[in-house]
PDB file of N, CA, C and O in Angstrom:
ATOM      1  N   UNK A   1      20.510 -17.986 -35.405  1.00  0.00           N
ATOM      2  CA  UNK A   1      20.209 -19.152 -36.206  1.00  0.00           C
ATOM      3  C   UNK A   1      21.091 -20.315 -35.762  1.00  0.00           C
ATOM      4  O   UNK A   1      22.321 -20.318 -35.713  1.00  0.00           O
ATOM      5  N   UNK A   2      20.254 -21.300 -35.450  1.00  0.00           N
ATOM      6  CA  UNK A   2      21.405 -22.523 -35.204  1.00  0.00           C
ATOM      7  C   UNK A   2      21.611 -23.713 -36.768  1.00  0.00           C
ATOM      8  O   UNK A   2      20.685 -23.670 -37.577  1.00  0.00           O
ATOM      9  N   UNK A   3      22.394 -24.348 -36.969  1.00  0.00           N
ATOM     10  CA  UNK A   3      21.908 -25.335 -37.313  1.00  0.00           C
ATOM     11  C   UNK A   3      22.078 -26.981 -37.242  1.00  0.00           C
ATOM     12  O   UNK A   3      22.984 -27.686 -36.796  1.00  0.00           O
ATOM     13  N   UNK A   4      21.408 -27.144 -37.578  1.00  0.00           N
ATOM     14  CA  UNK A   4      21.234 -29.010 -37.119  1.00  0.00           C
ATOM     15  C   UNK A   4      21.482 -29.783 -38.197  1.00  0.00           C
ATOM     16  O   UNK A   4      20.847 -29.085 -38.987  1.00  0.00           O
ATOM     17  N   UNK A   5      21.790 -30.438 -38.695  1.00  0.00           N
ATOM     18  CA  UNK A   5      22.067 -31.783 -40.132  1.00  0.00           C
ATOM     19  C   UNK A   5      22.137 -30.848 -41.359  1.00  0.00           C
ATOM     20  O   UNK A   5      21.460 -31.019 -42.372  1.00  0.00           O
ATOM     21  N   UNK A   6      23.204 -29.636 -41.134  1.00  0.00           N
ATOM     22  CA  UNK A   6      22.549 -28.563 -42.037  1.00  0.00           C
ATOM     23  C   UNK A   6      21.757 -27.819 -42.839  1.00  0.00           C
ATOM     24  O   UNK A   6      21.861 -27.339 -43.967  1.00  0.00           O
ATOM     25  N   UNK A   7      20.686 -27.843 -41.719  1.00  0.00           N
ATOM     26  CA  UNK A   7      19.596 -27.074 -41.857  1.00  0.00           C
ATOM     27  C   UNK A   7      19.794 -25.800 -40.599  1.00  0.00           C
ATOM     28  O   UNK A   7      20.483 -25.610 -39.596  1.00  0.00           O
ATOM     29  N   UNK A   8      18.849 -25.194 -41.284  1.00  0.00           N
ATOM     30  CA  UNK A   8      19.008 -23.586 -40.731  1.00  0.00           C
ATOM     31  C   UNK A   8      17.946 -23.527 -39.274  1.00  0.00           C
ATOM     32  O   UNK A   8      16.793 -23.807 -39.603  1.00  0.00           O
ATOM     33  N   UNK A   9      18.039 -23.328 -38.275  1.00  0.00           N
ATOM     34  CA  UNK A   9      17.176 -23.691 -37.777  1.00  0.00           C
ATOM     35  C   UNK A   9      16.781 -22.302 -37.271  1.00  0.00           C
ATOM     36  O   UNK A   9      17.775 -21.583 -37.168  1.00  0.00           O
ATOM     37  N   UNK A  10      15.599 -21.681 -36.913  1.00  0.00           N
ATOM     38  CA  UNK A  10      15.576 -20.494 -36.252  1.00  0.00           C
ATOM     39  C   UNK A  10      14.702 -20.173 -34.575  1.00  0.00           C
ATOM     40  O   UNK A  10      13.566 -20.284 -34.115  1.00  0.00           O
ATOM     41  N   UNK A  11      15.759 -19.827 -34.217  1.00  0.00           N
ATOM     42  CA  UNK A  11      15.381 -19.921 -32.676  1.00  0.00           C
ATOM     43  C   UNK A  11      14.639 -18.774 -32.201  1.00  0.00           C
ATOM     44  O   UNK A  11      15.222 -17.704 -32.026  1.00  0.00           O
ATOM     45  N   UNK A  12      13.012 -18.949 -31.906  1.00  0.00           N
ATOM     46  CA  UNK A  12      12.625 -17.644 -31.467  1.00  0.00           C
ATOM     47  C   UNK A  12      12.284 -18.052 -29.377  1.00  0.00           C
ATOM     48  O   UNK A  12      11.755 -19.128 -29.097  1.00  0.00           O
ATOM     49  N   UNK A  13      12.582 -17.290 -28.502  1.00  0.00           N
ATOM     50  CA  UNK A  13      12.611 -17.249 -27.523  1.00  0.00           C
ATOM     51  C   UNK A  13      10.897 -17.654 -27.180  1.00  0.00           C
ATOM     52  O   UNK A  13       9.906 -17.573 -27.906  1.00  0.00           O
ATOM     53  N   UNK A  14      11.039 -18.070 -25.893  1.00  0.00           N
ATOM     54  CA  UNK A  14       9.723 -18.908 -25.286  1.00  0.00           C
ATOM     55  C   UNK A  14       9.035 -17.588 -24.505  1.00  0.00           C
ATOM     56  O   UNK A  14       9.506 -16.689 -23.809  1.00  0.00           O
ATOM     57  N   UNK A  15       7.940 -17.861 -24.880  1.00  0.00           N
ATOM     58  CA  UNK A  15       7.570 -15.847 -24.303  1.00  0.00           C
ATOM     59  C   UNK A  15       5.818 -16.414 -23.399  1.00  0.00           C
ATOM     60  O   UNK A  15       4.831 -17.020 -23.815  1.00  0.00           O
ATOM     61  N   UNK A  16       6.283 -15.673 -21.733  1.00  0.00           N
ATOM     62  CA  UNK A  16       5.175 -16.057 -21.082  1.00  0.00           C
ATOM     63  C   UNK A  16       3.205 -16.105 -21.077  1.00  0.00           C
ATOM     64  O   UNK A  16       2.981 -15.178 -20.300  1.00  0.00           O
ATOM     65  N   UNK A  17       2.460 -16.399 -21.304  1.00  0.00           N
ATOM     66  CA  UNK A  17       1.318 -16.144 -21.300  1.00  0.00           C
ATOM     67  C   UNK A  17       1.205 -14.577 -21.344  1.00  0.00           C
ATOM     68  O   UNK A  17       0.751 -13.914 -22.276  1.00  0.00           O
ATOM     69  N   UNK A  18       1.725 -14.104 -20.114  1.00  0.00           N
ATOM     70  CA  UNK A  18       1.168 -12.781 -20.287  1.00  0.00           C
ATOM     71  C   UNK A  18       2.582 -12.362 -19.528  1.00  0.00           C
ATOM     72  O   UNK A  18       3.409 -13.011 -18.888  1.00  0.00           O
ATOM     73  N   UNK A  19       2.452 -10.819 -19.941  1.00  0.00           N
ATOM     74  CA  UNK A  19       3.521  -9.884 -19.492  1.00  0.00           C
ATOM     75  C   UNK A  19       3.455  -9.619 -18.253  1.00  0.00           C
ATOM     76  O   UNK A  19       2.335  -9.352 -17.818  1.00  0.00           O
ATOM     77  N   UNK A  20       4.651  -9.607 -17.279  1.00  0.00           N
ATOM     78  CA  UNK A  20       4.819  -9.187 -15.809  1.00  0.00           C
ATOM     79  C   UNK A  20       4.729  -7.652 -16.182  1.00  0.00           C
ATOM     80  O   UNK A  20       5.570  -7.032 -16.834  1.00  0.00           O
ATOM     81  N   UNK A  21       3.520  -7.137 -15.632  1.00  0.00           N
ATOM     82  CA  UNK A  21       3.055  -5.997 -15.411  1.00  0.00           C
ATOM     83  C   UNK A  21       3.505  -4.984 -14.564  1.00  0.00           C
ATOM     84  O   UNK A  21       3.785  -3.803 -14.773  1.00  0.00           O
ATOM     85  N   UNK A  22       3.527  -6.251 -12.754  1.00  0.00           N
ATOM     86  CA  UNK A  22       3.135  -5.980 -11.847  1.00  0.00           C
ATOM     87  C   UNK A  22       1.850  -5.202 -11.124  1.00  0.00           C
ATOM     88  O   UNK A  22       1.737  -4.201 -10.416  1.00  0.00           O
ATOM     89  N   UNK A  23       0.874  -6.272 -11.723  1.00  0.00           N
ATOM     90  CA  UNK A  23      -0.391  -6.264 -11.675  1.00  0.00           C
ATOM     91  C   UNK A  23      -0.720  -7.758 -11.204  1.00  0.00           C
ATOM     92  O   UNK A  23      -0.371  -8.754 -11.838  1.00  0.00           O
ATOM     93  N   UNK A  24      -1.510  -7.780  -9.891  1.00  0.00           N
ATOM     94  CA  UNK A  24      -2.087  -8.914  -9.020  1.00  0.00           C
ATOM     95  C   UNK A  24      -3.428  -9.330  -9.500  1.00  0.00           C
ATOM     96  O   UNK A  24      -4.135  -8.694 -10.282  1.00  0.00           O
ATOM     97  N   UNK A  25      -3.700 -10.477  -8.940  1.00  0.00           N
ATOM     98  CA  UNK A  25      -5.140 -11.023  -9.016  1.00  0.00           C
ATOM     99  C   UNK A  25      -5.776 -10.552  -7.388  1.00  0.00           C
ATOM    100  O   UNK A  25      -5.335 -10.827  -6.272  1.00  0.00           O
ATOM    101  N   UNK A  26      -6.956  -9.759  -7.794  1.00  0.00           N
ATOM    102  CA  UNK A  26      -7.812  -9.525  -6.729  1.00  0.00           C
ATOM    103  C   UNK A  26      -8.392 -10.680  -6.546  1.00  0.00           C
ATOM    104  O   UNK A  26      -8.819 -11.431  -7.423  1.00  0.00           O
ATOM    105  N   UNK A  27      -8.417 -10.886  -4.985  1.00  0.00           N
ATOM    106  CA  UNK A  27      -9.246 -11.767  -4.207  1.00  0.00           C
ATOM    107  C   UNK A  27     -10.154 -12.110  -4.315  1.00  0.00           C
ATOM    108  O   UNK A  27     -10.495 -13.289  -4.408  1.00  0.00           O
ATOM    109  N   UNK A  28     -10.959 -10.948  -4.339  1.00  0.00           N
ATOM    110  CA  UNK A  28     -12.408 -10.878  -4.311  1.00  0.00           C
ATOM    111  C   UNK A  28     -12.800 -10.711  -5.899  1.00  0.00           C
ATOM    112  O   UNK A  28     -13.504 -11.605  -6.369  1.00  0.00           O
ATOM    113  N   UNK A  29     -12.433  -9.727  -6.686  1.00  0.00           N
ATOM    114  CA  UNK A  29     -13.269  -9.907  -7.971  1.00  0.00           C
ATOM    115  C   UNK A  29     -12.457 -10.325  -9.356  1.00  0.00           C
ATOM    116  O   UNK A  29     -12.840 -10.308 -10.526  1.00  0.00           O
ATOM    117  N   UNK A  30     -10.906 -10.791  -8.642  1.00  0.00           N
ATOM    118  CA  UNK A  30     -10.561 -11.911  -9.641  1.00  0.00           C
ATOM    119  C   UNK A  30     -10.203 -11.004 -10.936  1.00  0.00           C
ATOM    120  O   UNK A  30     -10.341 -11.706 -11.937  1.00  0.00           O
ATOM    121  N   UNK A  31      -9.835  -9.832 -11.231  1.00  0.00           N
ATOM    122  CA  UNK A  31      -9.451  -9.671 -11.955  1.00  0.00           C
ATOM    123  C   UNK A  31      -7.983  -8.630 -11.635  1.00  0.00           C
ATOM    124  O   UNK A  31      -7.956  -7.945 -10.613  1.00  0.00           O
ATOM    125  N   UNK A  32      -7.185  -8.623 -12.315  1.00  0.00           N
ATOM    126  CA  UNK A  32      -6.012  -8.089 -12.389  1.00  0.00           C
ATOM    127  C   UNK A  32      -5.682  -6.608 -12.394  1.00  0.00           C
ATOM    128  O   UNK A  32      -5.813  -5.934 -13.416  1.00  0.00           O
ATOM    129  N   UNK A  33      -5.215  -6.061 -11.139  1.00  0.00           N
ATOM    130  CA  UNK A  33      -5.484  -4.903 -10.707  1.00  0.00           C
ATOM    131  C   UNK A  33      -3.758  -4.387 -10.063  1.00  0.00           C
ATOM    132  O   UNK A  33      -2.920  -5.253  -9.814  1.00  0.00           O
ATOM    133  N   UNK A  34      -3.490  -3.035  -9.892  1.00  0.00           N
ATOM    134  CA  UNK A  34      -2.566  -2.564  -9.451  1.00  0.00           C
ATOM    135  C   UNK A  34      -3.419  -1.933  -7.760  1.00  0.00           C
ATOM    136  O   UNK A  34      -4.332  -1.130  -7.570  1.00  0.00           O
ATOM    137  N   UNK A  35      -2.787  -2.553  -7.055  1.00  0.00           N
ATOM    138  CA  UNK A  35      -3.906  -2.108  -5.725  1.00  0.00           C
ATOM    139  C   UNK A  35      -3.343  -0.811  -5.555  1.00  0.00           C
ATOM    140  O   UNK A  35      -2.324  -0.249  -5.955  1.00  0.00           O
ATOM    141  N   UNK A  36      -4.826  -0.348  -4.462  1.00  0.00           N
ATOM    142  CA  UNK A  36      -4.704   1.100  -4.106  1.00  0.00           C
ATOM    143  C   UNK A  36      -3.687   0.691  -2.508  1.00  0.00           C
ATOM    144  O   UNK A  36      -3.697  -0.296  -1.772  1.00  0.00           O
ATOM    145  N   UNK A  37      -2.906   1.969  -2.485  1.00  0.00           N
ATOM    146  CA  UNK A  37      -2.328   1.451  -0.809  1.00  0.00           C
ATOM    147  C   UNK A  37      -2.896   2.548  -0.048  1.00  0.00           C
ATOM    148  O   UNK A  37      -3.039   3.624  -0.627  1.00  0.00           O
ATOM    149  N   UNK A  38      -3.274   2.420   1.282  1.00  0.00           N
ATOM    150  CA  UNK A  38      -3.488   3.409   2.191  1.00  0.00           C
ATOM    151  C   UNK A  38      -2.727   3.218   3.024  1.00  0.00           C
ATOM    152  O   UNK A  38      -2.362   2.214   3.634  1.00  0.00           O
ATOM    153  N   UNK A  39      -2.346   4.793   3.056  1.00  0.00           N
ATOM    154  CA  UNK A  39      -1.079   5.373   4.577  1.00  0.00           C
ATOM    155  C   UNK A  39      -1.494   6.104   5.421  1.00  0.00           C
ATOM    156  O   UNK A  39      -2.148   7.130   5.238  1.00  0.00           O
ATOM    157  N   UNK A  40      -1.070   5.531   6.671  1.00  0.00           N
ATOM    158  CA  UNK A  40      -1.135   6.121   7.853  1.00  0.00           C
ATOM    159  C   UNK A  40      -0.667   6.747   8.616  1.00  0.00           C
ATOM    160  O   UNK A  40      -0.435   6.164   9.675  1.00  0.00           O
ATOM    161  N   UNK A  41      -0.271   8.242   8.528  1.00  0.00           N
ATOM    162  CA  UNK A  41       1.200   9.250   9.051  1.00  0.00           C
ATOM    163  C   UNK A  41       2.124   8.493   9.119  1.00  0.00           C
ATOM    164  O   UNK A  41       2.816   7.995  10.007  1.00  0.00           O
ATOM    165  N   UNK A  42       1.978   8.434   6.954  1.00  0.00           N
ATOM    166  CA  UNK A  42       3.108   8.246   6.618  1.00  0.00           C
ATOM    167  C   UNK A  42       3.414   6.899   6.198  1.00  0.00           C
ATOM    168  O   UNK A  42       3.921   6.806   5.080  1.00  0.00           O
ATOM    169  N   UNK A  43       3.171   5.589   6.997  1.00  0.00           N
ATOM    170  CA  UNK A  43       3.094   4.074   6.918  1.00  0.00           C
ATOM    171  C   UNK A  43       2.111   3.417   6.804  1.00  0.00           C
ATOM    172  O   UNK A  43       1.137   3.372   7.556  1.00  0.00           O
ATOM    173  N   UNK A  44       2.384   2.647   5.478  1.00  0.00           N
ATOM    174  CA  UNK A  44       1.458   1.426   4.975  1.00  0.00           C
ATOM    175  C   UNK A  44       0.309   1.162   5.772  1.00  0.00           C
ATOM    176  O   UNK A  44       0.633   1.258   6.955  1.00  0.00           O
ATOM    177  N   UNK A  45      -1.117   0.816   5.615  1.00  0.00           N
ATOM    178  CA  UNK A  45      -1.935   0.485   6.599  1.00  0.00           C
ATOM    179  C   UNK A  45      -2.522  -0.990   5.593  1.00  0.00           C
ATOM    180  O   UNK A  45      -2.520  -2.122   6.076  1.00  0.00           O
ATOM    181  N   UNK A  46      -2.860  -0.776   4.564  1.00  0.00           N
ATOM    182  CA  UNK A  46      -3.566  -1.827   3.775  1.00  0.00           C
ATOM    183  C   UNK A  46      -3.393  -1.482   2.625  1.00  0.00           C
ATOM    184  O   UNK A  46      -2.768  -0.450   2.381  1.00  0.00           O
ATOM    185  N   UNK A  47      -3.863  -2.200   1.729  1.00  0.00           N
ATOM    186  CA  UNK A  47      -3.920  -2.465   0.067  1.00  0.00           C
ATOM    187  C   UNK A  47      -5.240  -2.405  -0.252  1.00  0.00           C
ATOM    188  O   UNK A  47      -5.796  -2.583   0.832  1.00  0.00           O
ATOM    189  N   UNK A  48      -6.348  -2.216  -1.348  1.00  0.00           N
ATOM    190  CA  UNK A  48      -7.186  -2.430  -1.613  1.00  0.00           C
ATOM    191  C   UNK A  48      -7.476  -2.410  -3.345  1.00  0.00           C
ATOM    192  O   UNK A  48      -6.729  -1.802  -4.111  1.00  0.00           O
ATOM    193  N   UNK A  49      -8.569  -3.107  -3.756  1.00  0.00           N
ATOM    194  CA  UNK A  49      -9.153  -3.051  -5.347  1.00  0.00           C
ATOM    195  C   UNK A  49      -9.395  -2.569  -5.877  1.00  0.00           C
ATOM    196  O   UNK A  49     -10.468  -3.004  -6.295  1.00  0.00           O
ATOM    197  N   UNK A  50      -8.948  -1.051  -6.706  1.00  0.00           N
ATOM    198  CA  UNK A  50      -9.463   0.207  -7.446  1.00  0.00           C
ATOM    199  C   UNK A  50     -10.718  -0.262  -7.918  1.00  0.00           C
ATOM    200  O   UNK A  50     -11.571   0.625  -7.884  1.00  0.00           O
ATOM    201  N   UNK A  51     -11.271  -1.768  -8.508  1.00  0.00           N
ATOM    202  CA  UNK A  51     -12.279  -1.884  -9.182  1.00  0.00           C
ATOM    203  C   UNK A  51     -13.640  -2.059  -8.250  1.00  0.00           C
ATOM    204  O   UNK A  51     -14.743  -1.531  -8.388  1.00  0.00           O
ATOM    205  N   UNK A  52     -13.068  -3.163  -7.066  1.00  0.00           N
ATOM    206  CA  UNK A  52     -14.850  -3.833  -6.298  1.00  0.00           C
ATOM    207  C   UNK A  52     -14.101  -3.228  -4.888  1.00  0.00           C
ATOM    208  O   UNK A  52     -14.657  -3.715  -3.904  1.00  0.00           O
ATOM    209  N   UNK A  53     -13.288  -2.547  -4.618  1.00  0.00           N
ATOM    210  CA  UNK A  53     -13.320  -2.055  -3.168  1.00  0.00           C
ATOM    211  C   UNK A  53     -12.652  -3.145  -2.070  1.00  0.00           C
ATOM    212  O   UNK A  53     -12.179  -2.604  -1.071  1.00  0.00           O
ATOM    213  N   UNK A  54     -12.594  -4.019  -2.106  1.00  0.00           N
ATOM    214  CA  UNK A  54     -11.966  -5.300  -1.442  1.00  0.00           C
ATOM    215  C   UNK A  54     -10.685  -5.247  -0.925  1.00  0.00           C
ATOM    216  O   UNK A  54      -9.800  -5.012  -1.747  1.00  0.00           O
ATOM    217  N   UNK A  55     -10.345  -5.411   0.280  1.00  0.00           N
ATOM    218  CA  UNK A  55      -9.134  -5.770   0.727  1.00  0.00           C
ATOM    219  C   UNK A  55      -8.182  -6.747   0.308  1.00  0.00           C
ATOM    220  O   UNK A  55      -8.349  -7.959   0.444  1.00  0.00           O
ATOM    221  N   UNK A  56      -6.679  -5.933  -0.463  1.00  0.00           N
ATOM    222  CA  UNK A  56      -6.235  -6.697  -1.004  1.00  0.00           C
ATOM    223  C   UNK A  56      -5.606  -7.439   0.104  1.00  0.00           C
ATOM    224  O   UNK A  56      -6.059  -8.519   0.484  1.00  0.00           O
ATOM    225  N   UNK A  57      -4.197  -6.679   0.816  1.00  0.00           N
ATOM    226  CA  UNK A  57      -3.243  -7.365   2.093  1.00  0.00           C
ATOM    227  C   UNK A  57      -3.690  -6.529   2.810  1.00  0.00           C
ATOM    228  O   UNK A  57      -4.416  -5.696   2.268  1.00  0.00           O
ATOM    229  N   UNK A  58      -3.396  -6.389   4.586  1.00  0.00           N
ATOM    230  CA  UNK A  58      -3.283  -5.871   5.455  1.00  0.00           C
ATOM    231  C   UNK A  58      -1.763  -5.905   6.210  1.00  0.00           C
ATOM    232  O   UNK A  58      -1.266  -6.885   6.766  1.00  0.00           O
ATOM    233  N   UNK A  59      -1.167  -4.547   6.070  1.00  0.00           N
ATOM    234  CA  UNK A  59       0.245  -4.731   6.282  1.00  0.00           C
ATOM    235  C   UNK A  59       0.334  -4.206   7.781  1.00  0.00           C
ATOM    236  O   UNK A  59       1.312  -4.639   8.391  1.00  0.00           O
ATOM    237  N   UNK A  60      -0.362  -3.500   8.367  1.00  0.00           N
ATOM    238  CA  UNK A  60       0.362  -3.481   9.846  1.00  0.00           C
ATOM    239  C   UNK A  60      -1.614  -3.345  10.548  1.00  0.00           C
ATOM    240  O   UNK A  60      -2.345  -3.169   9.573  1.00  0.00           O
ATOM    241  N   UNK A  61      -2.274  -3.386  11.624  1.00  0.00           N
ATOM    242  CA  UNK A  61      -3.413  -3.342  12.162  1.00  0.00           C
ATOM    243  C   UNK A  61      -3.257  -1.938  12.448  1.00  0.00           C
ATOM    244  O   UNK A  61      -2.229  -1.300  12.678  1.00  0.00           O
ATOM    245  N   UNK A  62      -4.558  -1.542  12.388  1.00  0.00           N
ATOM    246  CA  UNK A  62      -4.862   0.164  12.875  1.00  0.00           C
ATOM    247  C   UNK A  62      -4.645   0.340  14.251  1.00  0.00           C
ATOM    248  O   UNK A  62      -5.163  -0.659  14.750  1.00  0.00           O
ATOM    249  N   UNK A  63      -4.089   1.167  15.333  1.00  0.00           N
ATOM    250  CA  UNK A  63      -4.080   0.986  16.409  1.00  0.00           C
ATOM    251  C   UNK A  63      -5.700   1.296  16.771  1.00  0.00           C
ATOM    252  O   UNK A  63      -6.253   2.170  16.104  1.00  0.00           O
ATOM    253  N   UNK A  64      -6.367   0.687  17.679  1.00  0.00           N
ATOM    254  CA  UNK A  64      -7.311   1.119  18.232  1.00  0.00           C
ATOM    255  C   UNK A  64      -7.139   2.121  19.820  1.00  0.00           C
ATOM    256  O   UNK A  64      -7.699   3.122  20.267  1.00  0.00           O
ATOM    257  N   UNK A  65      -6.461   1.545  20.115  1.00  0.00           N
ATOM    258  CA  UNK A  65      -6.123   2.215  21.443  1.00  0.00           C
ATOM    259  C   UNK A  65      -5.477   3.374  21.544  1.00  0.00           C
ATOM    260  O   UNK A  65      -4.993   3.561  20.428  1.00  0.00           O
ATOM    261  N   UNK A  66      -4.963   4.972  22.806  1.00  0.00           N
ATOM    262  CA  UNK A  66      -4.143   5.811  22.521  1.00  0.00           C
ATOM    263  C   UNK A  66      -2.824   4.970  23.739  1.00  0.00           C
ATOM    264  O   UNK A  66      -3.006   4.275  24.738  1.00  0.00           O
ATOM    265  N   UNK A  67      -1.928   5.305  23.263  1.00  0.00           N
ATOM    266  CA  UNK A  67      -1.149   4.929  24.169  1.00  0.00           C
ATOM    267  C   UNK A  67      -0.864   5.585  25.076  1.00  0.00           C
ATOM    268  O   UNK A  67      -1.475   6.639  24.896  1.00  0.00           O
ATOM    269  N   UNK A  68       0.054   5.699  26.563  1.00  0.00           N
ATOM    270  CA  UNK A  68      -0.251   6.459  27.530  1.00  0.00           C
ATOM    271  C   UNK A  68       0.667   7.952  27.124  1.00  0.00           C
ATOM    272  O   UNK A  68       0.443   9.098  27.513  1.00  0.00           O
ATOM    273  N   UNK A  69       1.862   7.399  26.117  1.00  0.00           N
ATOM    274  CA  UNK A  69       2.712   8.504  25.530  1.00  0.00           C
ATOM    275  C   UNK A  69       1.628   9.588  24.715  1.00  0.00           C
ATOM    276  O   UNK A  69       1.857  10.796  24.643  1.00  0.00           O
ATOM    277  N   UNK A  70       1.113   9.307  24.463  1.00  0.00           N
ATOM    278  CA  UNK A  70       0.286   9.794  23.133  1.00  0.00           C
ATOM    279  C   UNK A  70      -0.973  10.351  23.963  1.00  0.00           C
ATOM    280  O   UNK A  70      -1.468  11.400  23.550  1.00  0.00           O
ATOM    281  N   UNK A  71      -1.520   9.755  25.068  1.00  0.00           N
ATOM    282  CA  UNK A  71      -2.350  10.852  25.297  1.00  0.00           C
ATOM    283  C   UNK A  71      -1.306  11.745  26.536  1.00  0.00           C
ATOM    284  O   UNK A  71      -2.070  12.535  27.092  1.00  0.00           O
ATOM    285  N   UNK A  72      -0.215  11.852  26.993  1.00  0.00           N
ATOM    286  CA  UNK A  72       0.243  12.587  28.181  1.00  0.00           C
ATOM    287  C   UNK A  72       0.832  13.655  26.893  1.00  0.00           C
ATOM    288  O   UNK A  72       0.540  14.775  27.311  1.00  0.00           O
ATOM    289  N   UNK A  73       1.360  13.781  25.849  1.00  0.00           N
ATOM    290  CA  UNK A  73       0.980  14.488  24.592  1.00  0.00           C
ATOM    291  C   UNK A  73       0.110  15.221  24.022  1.00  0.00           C
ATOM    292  O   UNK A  73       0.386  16.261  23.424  1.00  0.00           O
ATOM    293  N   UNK A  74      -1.140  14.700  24.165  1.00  0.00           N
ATOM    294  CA  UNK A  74      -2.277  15.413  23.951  1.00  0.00           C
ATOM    295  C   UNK A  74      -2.565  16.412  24.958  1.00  0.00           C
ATOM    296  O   UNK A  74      -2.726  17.593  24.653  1.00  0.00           O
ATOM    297  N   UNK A  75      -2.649  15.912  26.347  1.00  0.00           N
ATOM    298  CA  UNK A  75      -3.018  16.875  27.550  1.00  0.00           C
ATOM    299  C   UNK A  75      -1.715  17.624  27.486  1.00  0.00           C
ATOM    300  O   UNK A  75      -2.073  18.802  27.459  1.00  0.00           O
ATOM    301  N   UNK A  76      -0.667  17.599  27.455  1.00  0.00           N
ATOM    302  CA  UNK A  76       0.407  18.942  27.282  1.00  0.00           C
ATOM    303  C   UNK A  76       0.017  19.858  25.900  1.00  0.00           C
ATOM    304  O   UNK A  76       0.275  21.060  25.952  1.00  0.00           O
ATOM    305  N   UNK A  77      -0.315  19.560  25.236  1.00  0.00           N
ATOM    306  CA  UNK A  77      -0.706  20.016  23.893  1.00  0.00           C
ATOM    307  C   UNK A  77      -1.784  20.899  24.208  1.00  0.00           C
ATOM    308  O   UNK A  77      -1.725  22.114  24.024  1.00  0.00           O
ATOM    309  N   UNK A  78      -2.905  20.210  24.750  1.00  0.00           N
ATOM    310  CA  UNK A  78      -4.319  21.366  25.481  1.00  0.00           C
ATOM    311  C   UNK A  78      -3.659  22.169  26.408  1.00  0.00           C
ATOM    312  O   UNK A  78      -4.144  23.299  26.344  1.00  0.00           O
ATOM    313  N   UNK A  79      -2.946  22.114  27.078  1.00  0.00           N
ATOM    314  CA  UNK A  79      -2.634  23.085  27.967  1.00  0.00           C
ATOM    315  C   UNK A  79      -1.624  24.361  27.908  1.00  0.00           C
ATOM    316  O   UNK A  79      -1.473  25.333  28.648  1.00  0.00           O
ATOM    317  N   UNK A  80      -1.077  23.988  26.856  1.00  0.00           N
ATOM    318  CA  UNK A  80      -0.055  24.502  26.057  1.00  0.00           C
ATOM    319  C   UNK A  80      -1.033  25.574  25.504  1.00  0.00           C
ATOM    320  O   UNK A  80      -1.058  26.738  25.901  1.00  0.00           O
ATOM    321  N   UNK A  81      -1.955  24.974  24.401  1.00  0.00           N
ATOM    322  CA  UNK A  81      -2.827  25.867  24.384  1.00  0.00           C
ATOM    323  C   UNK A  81      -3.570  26.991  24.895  1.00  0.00           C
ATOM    324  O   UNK A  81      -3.752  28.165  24.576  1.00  0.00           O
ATOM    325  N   UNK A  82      -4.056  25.931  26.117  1.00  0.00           N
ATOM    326  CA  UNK A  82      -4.638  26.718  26.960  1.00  0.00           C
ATOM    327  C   UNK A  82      -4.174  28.571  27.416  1.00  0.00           C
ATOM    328  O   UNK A  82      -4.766  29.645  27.308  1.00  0.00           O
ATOM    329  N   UNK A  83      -2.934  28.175  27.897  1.00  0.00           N
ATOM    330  CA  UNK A  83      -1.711  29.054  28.306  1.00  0.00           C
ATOM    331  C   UNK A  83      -1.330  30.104  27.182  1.00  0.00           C
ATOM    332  O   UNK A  83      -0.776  31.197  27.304  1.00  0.00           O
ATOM    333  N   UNK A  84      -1.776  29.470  26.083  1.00  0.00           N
ATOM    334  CA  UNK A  84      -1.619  30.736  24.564  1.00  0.00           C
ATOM    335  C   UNK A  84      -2.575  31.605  24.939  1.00  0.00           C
ATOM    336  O   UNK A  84      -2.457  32.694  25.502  1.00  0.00           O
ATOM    337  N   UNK A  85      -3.719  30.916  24.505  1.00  0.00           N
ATOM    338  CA  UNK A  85      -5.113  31.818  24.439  1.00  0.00           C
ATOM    339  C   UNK A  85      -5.385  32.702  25.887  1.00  0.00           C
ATOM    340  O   UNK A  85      -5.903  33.819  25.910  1.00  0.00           O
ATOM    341  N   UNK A  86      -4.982  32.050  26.913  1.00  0.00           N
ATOM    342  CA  UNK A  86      -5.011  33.424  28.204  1.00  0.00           C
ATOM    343  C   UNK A  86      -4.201  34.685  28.712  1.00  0.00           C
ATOM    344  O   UNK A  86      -4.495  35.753  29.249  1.00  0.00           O
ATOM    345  N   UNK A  87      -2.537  33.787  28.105  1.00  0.00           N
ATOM    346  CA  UNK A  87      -1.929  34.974  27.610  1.00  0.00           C
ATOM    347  C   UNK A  87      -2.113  36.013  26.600  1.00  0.00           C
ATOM    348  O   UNK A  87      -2.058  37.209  26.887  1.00  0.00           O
ATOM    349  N   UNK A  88      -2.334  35.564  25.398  1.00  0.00           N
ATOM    350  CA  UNK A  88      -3.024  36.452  24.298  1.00  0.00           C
ATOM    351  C   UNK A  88      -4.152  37.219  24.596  1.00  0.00           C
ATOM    352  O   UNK A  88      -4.030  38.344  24.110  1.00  0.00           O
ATOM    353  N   UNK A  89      -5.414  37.032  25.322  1.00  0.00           N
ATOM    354  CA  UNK A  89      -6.343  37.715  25.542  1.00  0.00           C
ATOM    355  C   UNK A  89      -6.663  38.315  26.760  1.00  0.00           C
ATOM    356  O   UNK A  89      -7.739  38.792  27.121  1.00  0.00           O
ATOM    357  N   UNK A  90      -5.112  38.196  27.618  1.00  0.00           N
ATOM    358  CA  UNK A  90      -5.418  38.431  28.733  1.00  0.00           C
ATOM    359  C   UNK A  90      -5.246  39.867  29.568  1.00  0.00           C
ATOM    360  O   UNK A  90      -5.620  39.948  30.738  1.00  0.00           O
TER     361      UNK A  90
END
């Protein structure tokens, strides 16, 4: 309570439109949503709209390409294989 020319005055705090949720405005259908995130072994790929499906952010691009590490990986990996299954049945 404060008071002023002695009067009582009563102070109630200034309170925002709406409560910080942490809930965004979708892009696309404009209403206030907690986005879905999709991960990609493991790391962030995008955000999207539980309600209309819409891309919220895009946090890193999908690789399209294999890299040369990643496929000289793969072909040791088949062959590795390979070398199981002929030993085992051989």
């Amino acid at each position: 309570m404060l008071k002023l020319n002695n009067q009582k005055i009563r102070y109630l705090p200034i309170r925002p439109n709406h409560i910080d949720d942490g809930r965004i405005a979708c892009p696309h259908c404009r209403r206030r949503i907690v986005p879905y995130v999709y991960f990609e072994y493991g790391v962030a790929v995008h955000s999207s709209c539980r309600l209309c499906g819409g891309t919220v952010q895009v946090f890193r691009e999908a690789k399209k390409h294999m890299t040369l590490l990643g496929l000289l990986f793969r072909v040791l990996l088949f062959f590795v294989f390979l070398f199981l299954m002929v030993a085992y049945h051989g």
